[in-house]
ROLOBA-788266 format. One record per residue (C-alpha): residue in one letter; chain; x, y negated, z negated. Coordinates in pm, whole numbers. Layout:
{r A, A, {X, Y, Z}}
...
END
This chain:
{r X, A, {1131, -5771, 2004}}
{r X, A, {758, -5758, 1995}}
{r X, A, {615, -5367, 1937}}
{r X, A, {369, -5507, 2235}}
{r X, A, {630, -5511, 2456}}
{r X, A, {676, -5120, 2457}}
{r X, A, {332, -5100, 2570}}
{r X, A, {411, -4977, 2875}}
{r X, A, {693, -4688, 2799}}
{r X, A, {649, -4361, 2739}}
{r X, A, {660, -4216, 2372}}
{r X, A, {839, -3912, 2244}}
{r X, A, {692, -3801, 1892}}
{r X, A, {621, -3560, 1640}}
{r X, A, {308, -3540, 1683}}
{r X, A, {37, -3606, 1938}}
{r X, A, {-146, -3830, 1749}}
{r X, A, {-42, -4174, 1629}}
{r X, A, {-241, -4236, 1335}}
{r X, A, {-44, -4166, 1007}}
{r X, A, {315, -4184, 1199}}
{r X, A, {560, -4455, 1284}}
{r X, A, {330, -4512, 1585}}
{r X, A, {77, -4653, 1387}}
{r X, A, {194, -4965, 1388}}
{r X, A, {110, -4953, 1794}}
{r X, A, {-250, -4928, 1723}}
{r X, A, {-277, -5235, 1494}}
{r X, A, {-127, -5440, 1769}}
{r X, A, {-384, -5275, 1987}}
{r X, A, {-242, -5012, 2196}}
{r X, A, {-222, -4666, 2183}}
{r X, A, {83, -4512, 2262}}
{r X, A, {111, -4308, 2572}}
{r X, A, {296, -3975, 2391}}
{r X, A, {444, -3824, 2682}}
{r X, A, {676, -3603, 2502}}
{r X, A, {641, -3400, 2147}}
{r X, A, {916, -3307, 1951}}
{r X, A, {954, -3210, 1618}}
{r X, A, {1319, -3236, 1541}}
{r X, A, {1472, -3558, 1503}}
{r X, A, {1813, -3449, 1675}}
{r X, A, {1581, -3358, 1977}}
{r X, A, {1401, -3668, 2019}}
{r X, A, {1689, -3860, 2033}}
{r X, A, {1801, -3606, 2313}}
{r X, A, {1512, -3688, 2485}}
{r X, A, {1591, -4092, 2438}}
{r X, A, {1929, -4059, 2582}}
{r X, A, {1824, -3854, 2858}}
{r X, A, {1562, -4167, 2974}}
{r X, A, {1247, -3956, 2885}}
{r X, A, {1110, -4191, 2648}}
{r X, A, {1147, -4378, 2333}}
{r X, A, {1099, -4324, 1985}}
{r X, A, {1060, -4508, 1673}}
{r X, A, {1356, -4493, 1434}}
{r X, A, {1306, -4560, 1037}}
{r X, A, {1582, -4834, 908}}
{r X, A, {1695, -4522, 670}}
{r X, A, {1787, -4331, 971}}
{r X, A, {1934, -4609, 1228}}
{r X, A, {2286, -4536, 1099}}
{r X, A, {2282, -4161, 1207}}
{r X, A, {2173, -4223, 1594}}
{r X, A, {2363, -4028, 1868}}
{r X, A, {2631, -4219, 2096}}
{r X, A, {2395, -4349, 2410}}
{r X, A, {2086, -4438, 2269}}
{r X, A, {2051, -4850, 2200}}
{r X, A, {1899, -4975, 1884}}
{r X, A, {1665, -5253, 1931}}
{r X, A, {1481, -5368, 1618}}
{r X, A, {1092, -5430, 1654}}
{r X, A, {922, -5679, 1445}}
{r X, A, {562, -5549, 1293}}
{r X, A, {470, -5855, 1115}}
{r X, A, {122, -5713, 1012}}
{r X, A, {331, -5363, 839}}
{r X, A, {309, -5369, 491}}
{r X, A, {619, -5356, 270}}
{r X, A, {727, -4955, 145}}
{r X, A, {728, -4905, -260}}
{r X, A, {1060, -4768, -333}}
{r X, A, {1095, -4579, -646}}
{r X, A, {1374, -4457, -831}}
{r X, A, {1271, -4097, -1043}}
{r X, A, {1487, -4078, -1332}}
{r X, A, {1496, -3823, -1625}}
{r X, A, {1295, -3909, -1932}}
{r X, A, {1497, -3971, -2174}}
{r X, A, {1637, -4239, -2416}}
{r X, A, {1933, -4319, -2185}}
{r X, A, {2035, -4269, -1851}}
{r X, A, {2386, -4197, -1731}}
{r X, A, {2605, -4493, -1585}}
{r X, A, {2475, -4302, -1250}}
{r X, A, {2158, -4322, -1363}}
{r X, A, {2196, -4666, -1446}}
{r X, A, {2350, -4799, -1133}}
{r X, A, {2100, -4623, -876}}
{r X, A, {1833, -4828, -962}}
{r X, A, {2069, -5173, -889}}
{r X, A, {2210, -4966, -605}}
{r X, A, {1834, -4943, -472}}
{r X, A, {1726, -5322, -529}}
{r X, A, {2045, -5403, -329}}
{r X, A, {2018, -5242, -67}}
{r X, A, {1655, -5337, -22}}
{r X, A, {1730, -5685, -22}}
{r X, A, {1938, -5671, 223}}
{r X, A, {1617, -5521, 445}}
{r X, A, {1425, -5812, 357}}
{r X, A, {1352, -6130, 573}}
END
């Protein structure tokens, strides 16, 4: 789905503004979102969701931990551009076989995100 095709729905957010937020990505495809609900907690908004008030954007990271009720429908934002992902480790002359594997773990698992 196109983000333009939300256009029309009201928003529930953090925050009343959409510059800086996942909302952002409205305004580069030239609308501003009409925020008819703020909520600060995550667990709330997606109260607010199931209960028809609105929708809300939902970061890849947290798709897996929606609530039963609310539908997942990925939106395509073409003109986003692609999140640095860094792994901090300690400084040091070796890493643990943890240490070692998070990094793979990482570059897998972002592959898997890409198109």
């Amino acid at each position: 789905m196109r983000l333009p095709r939300l256009a029309d729905e009201d928003w529930v957010s953090r925050s009343r503004r959409s510059e800086g937020t996942l909302l952002d990505a409205a305004l580069r495809h030239g609308f501003q979102p009409r925020i008819a609900h703020v909520v600060a907690e995550w667990t709330a908004r997606q109260g607010y969701v199931a209960a028809g008030l609105g929708v809300t954007p939902v970061p890849a990271l947290a798709a897996e931990a929606v609530r039963p009720g609310i539908a997942l429908v990925p939106v395509r934002d073409e003109a986003a551009a692609a999140r640095a992902v860094y792994a901090a480790t300690p400084r040091g002359p070796s890493l643990t076989p943890a240490g070692t594997a998070f990094p793979a773990a990482l570059r897998t698992s972002a592959a898997a995100f890409s198109p």
